[in-house]
C-alpha positions as CSV (number, residue, x, y, z in Angstrom):
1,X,22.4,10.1,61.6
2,X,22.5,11.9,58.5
3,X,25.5,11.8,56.2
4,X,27.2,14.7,55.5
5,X,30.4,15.9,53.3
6,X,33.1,17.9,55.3
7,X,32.5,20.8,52.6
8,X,28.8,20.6,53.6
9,X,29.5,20.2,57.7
10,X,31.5,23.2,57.4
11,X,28.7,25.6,55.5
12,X,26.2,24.3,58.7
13,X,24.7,26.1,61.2
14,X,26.1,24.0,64.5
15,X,22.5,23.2,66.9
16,X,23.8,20.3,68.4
17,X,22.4,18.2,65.5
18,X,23.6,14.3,65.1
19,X,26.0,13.9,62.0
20,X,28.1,11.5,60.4
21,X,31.0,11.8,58.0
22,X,33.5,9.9,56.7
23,X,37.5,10.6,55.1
24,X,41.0,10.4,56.3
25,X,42.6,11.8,59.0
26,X,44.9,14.3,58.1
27,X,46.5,14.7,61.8
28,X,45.6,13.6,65.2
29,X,46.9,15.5,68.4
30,X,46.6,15.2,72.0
31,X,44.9,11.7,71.7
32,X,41.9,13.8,71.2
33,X,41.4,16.2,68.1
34,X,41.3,14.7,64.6
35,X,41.7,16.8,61.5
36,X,39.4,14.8,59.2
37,X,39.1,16.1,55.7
38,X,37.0,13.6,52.5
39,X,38.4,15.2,50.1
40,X,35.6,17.7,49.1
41,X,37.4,20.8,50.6
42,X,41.1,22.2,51.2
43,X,39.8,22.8,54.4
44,X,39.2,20.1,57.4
45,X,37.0,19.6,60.2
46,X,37.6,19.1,64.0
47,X,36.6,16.0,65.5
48,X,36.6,15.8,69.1
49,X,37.7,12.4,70.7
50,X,37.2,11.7,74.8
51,X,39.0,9.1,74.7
52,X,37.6,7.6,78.0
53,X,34.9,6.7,76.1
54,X,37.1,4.3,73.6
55,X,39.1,1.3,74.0
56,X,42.9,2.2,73.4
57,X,43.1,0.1,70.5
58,X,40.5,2.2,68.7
59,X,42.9,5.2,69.4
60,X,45.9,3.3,68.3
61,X,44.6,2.9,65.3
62,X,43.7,6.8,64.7
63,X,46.7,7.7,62.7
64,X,48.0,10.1,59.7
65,X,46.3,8.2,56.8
66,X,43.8,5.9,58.2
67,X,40.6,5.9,56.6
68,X,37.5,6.6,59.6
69,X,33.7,7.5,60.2
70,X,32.9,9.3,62.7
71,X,29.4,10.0,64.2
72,X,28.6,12.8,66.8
73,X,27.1,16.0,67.6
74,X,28.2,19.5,65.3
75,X,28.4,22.3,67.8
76,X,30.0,25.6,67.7
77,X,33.8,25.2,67.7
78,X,35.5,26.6,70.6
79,X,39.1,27.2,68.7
80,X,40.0,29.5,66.2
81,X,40.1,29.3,62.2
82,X,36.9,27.2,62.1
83,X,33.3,27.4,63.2
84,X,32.2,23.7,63.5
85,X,33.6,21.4,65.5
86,X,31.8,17.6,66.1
87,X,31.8,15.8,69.0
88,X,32.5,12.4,68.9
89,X,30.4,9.9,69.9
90,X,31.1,7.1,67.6
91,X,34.3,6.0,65.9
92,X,34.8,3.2,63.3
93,X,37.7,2.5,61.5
94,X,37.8,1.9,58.0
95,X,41.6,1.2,57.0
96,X,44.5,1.8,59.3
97,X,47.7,3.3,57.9
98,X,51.0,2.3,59.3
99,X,52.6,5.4,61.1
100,X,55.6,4.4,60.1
101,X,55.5,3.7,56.4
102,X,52.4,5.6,55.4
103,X,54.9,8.2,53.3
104,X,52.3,11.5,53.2
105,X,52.9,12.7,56.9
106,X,52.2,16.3,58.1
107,X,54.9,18.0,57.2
108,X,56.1,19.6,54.0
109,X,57.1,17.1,50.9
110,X,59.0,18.2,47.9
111,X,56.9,17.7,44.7
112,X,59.8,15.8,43.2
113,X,59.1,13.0,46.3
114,X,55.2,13.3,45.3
115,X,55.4,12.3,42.2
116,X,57.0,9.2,43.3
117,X,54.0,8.5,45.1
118,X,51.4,9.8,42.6
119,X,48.7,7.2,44.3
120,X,48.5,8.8,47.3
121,X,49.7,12.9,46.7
122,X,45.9,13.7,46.2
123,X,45.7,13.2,49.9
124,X,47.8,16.1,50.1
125,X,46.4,19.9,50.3
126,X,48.5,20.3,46.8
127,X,47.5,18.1,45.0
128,X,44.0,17.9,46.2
129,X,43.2,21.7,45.7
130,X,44.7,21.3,41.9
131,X,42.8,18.4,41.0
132,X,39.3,20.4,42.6
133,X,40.2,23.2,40.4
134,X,40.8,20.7,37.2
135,X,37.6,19.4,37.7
136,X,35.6,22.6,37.8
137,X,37.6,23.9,34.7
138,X,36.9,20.4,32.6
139,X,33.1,21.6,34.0
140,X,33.0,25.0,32.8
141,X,34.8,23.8,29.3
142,X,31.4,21.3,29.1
143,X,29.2,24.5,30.1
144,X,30.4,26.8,27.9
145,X,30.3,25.3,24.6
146,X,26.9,23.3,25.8
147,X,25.5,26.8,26.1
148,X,27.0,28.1,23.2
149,X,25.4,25.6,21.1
150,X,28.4,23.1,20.3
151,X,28.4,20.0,19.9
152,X,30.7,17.1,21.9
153,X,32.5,15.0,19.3
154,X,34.4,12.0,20.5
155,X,37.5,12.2,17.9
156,X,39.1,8.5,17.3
157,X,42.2,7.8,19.6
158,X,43.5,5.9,17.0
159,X,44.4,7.1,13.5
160,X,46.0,6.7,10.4
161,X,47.5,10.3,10.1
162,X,49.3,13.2,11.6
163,X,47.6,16.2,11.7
164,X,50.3,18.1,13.2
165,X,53.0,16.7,10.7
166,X,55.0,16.0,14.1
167,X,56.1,12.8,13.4
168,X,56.4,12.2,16.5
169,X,53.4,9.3,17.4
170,X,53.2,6.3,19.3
171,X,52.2,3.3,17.2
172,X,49.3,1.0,17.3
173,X,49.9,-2.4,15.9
174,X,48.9,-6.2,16.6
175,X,52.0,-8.0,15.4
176,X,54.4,-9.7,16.8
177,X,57.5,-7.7,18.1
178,X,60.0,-10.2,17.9
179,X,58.6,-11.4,14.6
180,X,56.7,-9.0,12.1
181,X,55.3,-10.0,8.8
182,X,57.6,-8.4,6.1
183,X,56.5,-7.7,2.6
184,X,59.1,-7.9,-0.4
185,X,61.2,-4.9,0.1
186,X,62.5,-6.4,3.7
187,X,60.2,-3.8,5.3
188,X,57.4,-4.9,8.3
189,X,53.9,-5.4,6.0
190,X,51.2,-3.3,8.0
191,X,49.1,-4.6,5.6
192,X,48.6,-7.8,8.0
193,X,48.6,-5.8,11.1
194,X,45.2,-4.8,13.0
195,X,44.1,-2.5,11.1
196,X,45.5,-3.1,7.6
197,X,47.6,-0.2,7.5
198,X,50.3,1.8,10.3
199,X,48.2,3.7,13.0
200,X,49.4,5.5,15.7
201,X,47.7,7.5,19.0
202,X,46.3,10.9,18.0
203,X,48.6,13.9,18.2
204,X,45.0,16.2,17.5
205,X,41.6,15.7,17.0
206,X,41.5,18.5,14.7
207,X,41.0,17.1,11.0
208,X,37.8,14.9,12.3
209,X,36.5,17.4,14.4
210,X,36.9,19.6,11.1
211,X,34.8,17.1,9.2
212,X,32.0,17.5,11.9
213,X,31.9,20.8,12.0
214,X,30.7,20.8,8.0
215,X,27.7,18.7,9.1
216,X,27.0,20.0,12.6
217,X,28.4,23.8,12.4
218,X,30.0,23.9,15.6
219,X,31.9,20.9,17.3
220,X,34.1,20.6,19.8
221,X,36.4,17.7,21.3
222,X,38.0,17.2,24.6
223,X,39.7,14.3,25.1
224,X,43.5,12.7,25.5
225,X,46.3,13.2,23.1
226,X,49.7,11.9,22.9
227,X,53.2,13.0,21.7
228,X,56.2,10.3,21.3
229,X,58.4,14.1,21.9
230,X,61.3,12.9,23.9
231,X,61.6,15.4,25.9
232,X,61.9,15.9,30.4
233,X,61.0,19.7,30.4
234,X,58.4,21.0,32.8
235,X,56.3,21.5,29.9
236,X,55.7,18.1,27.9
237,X,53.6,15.4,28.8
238,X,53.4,12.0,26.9
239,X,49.8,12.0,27.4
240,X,47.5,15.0,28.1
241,X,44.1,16.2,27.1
242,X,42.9,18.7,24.6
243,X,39.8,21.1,23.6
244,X,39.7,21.6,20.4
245,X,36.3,23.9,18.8
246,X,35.8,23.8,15.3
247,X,33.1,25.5,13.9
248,X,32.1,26.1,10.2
249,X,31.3,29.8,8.6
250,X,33.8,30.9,11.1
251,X,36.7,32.9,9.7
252,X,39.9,34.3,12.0
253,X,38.0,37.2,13.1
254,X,35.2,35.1,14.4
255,X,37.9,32.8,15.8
256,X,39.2,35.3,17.6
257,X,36.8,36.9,19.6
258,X,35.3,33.2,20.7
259,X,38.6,32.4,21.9
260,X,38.3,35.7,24.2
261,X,35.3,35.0,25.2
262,X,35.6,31.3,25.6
263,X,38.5,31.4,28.6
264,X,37.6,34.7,30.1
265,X,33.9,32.6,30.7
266,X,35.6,29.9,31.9
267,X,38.2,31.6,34.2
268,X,35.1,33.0,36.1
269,X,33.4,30.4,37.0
270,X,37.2,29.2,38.6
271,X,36.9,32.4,39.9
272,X,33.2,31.9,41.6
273,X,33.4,28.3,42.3
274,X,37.0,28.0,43.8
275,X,37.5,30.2,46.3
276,X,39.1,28.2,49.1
277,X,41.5,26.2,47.0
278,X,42.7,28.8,45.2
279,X,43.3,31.2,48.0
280,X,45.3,28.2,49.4
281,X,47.7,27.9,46.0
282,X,47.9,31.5,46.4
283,X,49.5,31.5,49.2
284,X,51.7,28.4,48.2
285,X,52.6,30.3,45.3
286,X,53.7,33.5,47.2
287,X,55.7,31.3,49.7
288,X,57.5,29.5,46.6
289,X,58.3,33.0,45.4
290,X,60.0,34.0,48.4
291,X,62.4,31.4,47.9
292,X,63.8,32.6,44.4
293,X,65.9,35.7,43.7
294,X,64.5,38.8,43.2
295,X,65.0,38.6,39.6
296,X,63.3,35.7,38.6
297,X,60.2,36.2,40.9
298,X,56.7,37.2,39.7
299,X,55.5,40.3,39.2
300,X,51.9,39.5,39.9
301,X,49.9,37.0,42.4
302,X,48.0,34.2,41.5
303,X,44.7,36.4,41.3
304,X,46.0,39.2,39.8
305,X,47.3,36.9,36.9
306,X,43.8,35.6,36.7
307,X,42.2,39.0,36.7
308,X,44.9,40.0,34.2
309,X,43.5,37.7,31.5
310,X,39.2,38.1,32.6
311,X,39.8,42.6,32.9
312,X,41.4,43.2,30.2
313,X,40.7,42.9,26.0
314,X,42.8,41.2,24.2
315,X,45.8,42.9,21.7
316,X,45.4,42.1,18.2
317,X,48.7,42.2,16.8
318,X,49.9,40.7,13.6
319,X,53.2,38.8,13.6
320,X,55.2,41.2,11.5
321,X,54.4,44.1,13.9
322,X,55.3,42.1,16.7
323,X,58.4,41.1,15.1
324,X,59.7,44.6,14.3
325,X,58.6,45.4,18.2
326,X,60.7,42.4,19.3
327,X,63.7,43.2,17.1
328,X,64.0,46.9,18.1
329,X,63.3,46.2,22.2
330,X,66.0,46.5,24.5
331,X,66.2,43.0,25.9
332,X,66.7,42.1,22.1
333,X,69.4,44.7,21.3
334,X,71.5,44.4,24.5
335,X,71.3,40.2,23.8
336,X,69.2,40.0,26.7
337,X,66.9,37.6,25.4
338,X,68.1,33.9,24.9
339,X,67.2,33.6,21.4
340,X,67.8,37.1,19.4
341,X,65.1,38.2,17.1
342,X,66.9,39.1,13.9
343,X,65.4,37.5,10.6
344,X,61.5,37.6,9.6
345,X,60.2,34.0,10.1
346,X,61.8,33.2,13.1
347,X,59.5,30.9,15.5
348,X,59.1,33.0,18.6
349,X,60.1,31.4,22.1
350,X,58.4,31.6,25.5
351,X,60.5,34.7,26.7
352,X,59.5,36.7,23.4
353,X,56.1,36.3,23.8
354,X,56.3,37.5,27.5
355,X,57.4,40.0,26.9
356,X,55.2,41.3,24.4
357,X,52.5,40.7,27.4
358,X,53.9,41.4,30.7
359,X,56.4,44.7,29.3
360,X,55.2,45.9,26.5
361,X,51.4,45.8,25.6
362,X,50.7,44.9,29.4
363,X,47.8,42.7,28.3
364,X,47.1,39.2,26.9
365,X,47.8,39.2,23.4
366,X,46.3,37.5,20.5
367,X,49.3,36.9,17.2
368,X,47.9,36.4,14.0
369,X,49.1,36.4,10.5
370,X,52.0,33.9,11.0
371,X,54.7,33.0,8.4
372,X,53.6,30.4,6.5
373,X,56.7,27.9,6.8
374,X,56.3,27.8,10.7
375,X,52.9,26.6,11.0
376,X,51.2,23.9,9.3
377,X,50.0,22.5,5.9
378,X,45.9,23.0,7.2
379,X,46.2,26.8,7.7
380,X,44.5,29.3,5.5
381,X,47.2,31.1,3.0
382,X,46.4,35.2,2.9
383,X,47.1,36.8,-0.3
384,X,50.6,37.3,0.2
385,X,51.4,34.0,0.2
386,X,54.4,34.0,2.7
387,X,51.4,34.0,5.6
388,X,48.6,32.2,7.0
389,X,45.6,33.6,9.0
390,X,47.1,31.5,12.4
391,X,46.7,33.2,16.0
392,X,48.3,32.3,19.3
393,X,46.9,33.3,22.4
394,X,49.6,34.7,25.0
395,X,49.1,34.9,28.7
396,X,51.3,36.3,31.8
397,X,54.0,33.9,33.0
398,X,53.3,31.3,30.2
399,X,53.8,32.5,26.8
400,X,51.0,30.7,24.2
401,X,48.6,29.1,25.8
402,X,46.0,28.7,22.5
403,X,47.5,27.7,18.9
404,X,44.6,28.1,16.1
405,X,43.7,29.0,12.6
406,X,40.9,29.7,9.8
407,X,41.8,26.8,7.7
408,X,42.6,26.3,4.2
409,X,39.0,25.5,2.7
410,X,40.2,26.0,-1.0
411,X,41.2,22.6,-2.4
412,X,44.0,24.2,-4.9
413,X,45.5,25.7,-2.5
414,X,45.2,22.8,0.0
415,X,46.8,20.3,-2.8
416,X,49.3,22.4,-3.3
417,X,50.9,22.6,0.1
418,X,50.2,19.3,0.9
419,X,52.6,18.2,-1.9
420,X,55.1,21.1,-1.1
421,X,55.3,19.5,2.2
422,X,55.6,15.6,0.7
423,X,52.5,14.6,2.2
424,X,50.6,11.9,0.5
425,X,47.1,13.0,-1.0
426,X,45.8,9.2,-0.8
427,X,46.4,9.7,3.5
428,X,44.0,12.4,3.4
429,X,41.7,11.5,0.7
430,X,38.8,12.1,2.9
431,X,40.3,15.8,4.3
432,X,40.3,17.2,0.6
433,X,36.3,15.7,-0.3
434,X,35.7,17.9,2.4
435,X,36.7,20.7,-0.2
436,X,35.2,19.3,-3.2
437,X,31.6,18.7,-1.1
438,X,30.1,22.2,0.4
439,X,32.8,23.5,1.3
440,X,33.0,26.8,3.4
441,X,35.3,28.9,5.4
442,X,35.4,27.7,9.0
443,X,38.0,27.7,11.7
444,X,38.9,26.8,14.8
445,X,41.4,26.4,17.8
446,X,43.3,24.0,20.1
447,X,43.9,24.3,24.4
448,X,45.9,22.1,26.5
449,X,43.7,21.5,29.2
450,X,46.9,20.5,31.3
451,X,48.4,24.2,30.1
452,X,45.1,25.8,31.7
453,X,45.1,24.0,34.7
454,X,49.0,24.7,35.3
455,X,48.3,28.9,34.5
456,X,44.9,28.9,37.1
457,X,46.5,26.9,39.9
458,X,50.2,28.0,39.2
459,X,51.9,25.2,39.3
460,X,55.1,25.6,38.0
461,X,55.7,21.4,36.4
462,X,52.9,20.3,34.1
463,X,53.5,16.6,35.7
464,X,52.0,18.2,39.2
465,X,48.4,19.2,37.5
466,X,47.5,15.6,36.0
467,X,46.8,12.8,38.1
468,X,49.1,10.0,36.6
469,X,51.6,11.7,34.1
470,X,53.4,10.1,31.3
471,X,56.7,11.4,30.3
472,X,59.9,9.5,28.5
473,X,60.8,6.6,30.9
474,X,58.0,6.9,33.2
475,X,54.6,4.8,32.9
476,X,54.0,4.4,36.8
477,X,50.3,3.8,38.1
């Protein structure tokens, strides 16, 4: 018998054809229907037991959980809300599951509860529809930059500085904890550790992927970053991945419109390839809706928060004018919003940039033009030297979603805020060659995958769209 996928079994024309398939069964009623579903689909097939022909044990052992293969015949289903049904000739059980302590029964689980048991939540139609759509939208980040002739660049995990100027890393070292090397000044001597000088876990591939780009023209890097930010809000992570496109001869203009481009490609293919799991978080998000006050419910669905962002252009709107919109809007003057907008320079929150989105421009909404002293040293100073040519992407229901810049490609300039901001030339020796050798405007942007994945599925806690999350106090699985 041939060996099929539920996804597959489902798509097939039933003519009484011998088939085979393997997964888990979701529910089992009547001694005589299982719900099998392999994971390849939200959606489960029917397998139809007479259990005259099996020995009770074999039934016994059909429970919530257990893993089974089941061989039969497809044939039209006779019940509603599927097509297929198979009927079951053989049964063999893989791996029972103990009724009464396998914890993901059918019946609904707070997300709180599944993250308890982040082994086994996949099994769930949650958790398994997010993680489908993660996968097609790590996919489609591959495609699009494959066929828009960038390179993949593997940035080192482990480095010697901080491109964000954070300070917030985890450190790398070799020595011993309970008793460090110290040089003269009382003070642990990296100079005997590993690597012969402190290194921490990346906060950014940027800075190397920059280098890249000034040999290859365009780069980009996907890969894991981490953040020692000690911080339980639904939207940190310890641990999470980032794309990060840096391409040379690029300035913020350029940046700009790929950054358009780039997620209204990669929302379609979601779009194309998803259907089924994200009709299903649809309607999970429309039924979580209906539990929260009028107020604070949302004023568009799932889809129409995806077609929001793939119908419409993008607002180009500099940071001053947004400001002077923000500081004369109602929510601002009647102290509406949580943090006022009063004084020029002020970092804008979550709420402002919503609003600029979903109330007034009614569009997503690019920022450029920042002030200089909110975003960082690598950023390209304009001529009025209180701004940098930064832009921030801003999306329905999440605020910024994309943080990038042209960068600062003129070395005096570079020098000069480096040592305004007290970092260290000799850190970054190899950041300023890039200015003495060829250099050239360029530019470039960073995603959080996990920020993506939490706007196309709408889940509400960034821990929910990663499979094993790592927050402060937690480093389970």
């Amino acid at each position: 018998m041939q060996l099929f996928s539920v996804k597959e079994l489902l798509s097939t024309t039933p003519n009484s054809q011998e088939v085979t398939v393997r997964g888990w069964v979701k529910t089992f009623r009547s001694n005589r229907f299982i719900a099998l579903n392999d994971g390849s689909t939200i959606n489960n097939v029917q397998c139809v037991v007479d259990f005259e022909n099996f020995d009770e044990n074999t039934i016994k052992s059909i429970s919530t959980g257990a893993a089974v293969e089941v061989s039969g015949t497809l044939v039209e289903s006779q019940g509603r809300g599927q097509s297929v049904e198979i009927q079951v000739n053989e049964l063999k059980i893989h791996g029972m599951a103990d009724p009464e302590t396998y914890p993901i029964q059918p019946k609904k689980h707070s997300l709180e509860f599944l993250r308890e048991k982040a082994h086994l939540r996949v099994r769930t139609n949650t958790f398994s529809a997010v993680m489908r759509v993660r996968s097609a939208l790590a996919f489609a980040i591959h495609s699009y930059f494959q066929q828009n002739g960038f390179y993949y660049m593997h940035a080192p995990i482990i480095t010697g500085s901080d491109a964000e100027g954070a300070g917030e890393m985890f450190r790398v070292t070799a020595l011993d904890a309970k008793n460090p090397p110290l040089n003269d000044e009382g003070d642990v001597d990296y100079k005997k550790d590993f690597f012969g000088k402190e290194t921490n876990l990346t906060v950014s591939g940027q800075l190397e992927a920059e280098a890249y780009a000034m040999g290859l023209g365009k780069v980009y890097t996907f890969g894991p970053t981490f953040r020692a930010e000690n911080s339980n809000t639904s939207r940190h992570l310890a641990e999470f991945w980032m794309i990060e496109p840096e391409m040379a001869f690029y300035d913020l203009d350029a940046n700009m419109d790929l950054v358009e481009d780039f997620i209204k490609w990669v929302l379609r293919y979601v779009l194309e390839n998803c259907p089924d799991d994200l009709t299903f978080l649809e309607q999970r998000l429309l039924d979580e809706e209906k539990t929260k006050p009028q107020a604070e419910r949302s004023e568009m669905s799932l889809s129409e928060k995806l077609r929001f962002v793939i119908d419409n252009n993008f607002k180009r709107v500099t940071y001053t004018e947004a400001f002077e919109i923000l500081r004369n809007s109602k929510p601002n003057k009647k102290r509406k919003f949580e943090y006022s907008i009063d004084e020029w320079g002020a970092d804008l929150q979550s709420e402002h940039e919503r609003f600029l989105v979903e109330k007034h421009f009614k569009c997503p909404v690019i920022l450029f033009d920042y002030p200089a002293k909110i975003k960082a040293f690598y950023m390209r100073l304009n001529e009025d030297e209180e701004t940098v040519r930064a832009m921030d992407v801003l999306f329905p229901g999440i605020g910024e979603i994309v943080g990038g810049s042209q960068r600062e490609e003129r070395l005096e300039v570079l020098q000069q805020k480096m040592a305004a901001l007290d970092i260290p030339e000799e850190e970054l020796w190899w950041y300023l060659e890039l200015r003495r050798f060829g250099t050239a405007v360029h530019s470039g942007f960073g995603l959080g995958f996990e920020r993506l994945v939490q706007f196309v599925t709408g889940m509400g806690n960034i821990r929910d769209v990663i499979p094993f999350p790592r927050t402060p106090q937690n480093a389970e699985f």
